[in-house]
C-alpha positions in Angstrom: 0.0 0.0 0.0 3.3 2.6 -0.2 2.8 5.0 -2.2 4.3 5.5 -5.7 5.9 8.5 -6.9 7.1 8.9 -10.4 10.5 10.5 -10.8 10.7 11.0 -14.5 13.9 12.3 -16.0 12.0 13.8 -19.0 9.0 13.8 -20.9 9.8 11.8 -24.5 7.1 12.7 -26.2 8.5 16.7 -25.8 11.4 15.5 -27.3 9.8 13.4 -30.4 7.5 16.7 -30.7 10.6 19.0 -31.2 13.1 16.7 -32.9 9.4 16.0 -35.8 9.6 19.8 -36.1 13.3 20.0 -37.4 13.3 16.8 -39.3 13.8 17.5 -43.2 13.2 14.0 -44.4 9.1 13.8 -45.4 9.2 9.9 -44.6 10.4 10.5 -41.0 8.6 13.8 -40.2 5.2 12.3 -40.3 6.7 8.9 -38.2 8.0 11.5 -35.6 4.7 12.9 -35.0 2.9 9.6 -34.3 5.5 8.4 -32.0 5.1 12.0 -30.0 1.5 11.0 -29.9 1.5 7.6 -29.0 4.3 8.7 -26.4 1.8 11.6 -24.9 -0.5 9.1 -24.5 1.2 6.9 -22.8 3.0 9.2 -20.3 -0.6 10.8 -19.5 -1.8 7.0 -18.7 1.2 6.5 -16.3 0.2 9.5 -14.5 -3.2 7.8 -13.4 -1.3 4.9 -12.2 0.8 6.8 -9.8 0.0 9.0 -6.7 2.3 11.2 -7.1 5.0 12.9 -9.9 8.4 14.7 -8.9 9.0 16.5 -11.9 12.7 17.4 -12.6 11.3 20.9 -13.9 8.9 23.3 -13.9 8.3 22.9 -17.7 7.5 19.3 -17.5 5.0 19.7 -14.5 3.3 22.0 -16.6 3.4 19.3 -19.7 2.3 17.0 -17.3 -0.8 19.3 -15.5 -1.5 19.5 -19.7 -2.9 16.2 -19.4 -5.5 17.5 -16.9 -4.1 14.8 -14.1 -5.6 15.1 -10.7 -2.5 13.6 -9.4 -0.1 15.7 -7.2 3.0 16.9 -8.9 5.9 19.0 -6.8 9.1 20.5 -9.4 12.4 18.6 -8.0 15.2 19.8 -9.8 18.6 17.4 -10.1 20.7 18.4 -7.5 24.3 18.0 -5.9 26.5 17.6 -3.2 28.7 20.2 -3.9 32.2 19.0 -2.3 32.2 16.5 -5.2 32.1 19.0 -7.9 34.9 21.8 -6.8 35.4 25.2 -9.0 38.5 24.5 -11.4 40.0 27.5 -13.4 42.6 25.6 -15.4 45.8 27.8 -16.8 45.9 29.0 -20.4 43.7 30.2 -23.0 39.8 29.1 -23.2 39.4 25.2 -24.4 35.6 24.9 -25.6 34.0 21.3 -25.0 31.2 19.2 -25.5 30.8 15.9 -23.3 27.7 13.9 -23.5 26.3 10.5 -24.7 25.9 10.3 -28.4 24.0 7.5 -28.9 21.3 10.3 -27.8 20.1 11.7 -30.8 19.8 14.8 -29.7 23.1 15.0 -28.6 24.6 13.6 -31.9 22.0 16.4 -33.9 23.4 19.3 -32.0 28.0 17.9 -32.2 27.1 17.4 -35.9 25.3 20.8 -36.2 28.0 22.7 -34.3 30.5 21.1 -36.7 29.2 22.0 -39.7 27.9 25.4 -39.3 29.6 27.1 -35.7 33.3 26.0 -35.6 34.4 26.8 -39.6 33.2 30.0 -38.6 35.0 30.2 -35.2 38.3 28.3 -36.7 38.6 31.2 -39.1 38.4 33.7 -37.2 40.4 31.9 -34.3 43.2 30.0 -36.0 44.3 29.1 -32.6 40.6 27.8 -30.6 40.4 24.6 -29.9 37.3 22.2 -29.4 37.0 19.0 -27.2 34.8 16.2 -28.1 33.8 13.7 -25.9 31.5 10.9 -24.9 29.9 6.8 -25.2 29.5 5.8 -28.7 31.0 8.5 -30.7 30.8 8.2 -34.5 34.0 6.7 -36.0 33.4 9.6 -38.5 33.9 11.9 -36.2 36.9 10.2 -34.6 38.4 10.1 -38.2 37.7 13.5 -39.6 40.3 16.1 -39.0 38.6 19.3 -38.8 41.2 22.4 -37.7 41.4 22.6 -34.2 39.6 19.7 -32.8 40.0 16.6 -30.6 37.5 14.5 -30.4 37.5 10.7 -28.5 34.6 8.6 -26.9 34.1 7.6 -23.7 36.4 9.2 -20.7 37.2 7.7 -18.0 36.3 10.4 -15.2 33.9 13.2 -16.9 34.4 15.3 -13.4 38.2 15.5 -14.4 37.9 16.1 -18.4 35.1 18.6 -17.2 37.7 20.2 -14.7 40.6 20.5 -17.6 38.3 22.5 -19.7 36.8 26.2 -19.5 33.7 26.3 -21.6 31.1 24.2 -22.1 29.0 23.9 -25.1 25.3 22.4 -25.3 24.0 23.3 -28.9 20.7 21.1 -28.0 17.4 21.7 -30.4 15.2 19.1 -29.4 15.8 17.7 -25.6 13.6 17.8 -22.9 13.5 17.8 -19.2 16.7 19.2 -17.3 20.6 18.9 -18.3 22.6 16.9 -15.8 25.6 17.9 -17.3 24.9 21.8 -17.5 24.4 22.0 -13.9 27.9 19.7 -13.1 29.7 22.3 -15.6 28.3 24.9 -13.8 28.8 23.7 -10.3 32.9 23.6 -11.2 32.9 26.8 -12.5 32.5 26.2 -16.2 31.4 28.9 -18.7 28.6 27.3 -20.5 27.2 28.5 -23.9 23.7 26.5 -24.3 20.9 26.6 -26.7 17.3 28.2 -24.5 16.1 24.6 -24.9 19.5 23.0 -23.5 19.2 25.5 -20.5 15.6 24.6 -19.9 14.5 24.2 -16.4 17.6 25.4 -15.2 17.0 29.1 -13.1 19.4 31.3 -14.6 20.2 35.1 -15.9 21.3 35.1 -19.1 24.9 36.6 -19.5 25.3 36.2 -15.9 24.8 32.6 -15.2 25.5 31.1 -18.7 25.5 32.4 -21.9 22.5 31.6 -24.6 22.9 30.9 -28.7 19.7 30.0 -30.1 21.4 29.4 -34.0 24.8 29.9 -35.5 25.6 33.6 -35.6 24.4 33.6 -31.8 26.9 30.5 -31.1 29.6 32.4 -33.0 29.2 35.4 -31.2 28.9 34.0 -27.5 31.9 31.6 -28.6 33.9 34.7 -29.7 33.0 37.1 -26.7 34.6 34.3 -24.7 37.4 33.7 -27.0 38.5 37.6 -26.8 37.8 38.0 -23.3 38.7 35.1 -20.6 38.3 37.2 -18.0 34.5 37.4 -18.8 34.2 33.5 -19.6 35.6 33.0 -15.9 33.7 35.3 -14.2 30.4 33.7 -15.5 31.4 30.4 -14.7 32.1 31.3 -10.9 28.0 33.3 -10.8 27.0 29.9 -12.3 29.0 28.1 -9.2 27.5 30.2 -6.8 24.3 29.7 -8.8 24.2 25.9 -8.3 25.4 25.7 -4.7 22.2 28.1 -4.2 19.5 26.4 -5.7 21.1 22.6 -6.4 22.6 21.6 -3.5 21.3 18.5 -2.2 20.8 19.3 1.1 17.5 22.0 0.0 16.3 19.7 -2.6 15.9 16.3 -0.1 14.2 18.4 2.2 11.8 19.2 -0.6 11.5 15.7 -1.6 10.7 14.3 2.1 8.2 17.1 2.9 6.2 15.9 -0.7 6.5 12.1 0.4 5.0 13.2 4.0 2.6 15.1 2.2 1.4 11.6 0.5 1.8 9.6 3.6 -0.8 11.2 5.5 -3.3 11.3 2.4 
């Protein structure tokens, strides 16, 4: 008789929605909107068969109260114990980087995107920038091509320390959902994080104080050569977003959260 509580890391059919709205290829397009379908169904059927939802953020809950459930749903954001994440401001000019999984799609959409329409950009007017590429199942295609001032390999052994080596994070995401794990362990070590609005979603933030935002390539080229010219900046931004997290991520605030919404349920 315990009560269940669904912790749901995202909402899929969110994602299916946006990645049917970029997709060029007529056979898929219409494929992508039926999955987004059947998937909102199916999410708004769970939600009747729990007694309670801990949304990671306030957009899903509202996604989620779309449905028109009855059942209770709080807004838990992913959180952190802070000690295990400490601010690193590594020597020497400004290494941009992108770490995640890339048998995500939307992952593998945003690398390929920032490839072939950011960094030719940023290479030539930076001869000397350099991009990091990083993360489970990369592409042998992109292992093998040689583009002018990157390194890419696939899975790392510790992401804290390749996160730590590096200054700026990149998160050119179009069509994810729920909250970015990643973003928020960037931030909490004091990385300066240039993010698409969708890639920053659910994460509380002032833009150009707390992270930077590039909704399409001139933005990305601008916000990647602002940081470029001026490190200073870059840094300073990465240590609001540090002070950001410990704020309004640390575990500590979030459990309490958590345990007053379970108590909550208990005594129904």
């Amino acid at each position: 008789n315990a009560p269940i509580v669904l912790r749901s890391h995202n909402l899929e059919h969110v994602i299916q929605e946006r990645i049917a709205q970029g997709e060029r290829n007529l056979l898929k397009k219409p494929y992508r909107k039926f999955l987004a379908r059947q998937l909102k169904q199916f999410e708004a059927e769970v939600l009747q068969r729990v007694d309670g939802v801990a949304a990671i953020t306030a957009s899903d809950a509202a996604h989620m109260q779309e449905h028109g459930t009855k059942t209770p749903i709080v807004t838990i954001p992913f959180g952190i114990w802070p000690e295990d994440y400490p601010v690193t401001q590594p020597p020497g000019p400004p290494v941009l980087f992108h770490l995640g999984s890339m048998d995500w799609m939307p992952n593998e959409e945003g690398v390929r995107w920032l490839l072939r329409t950011v960094w030719p950009r940023v290479i030539q007017k930076h001869p000397e920038a350099r991009l990091h590429l990083a993360g489970n199942r990369m592409p042998k295609d992109l292992i093998r091509q040689r583009l002018a001032g990157t390194t890419v390999r696939g899975r790392v052994p510790d992401a804290n320390e390749y996160i730590a080596s590096r200054h700026v994070m990149l998160v050119p995401l179009f069509s994810a959902g729920g909250m970015r794990v990643k973003i928020i362990e960037g931030m909490a070590m004091g990385k300066c994080v240039i993010s698409t609005s969708i890639g920053a979603e659910g994460i509380e933030h002032v833009a150009g104080r707390h992270l930077l935002i590039a909704d399409n390539a001139n933005a990305f080229v601008q916000q990647i050569d602002k940081v470029l010219a001026d490190p200073d900046t870059a840094e300073q931004i990465g240590l609001n977003a540090a002070k950001l997290v410990r704020s309004k991520y640390a575990n500590p605030a979030i459990i309490g959260d958590l345990v007053a919404f379970y108590t909550k349920l208990l005594r129904k």
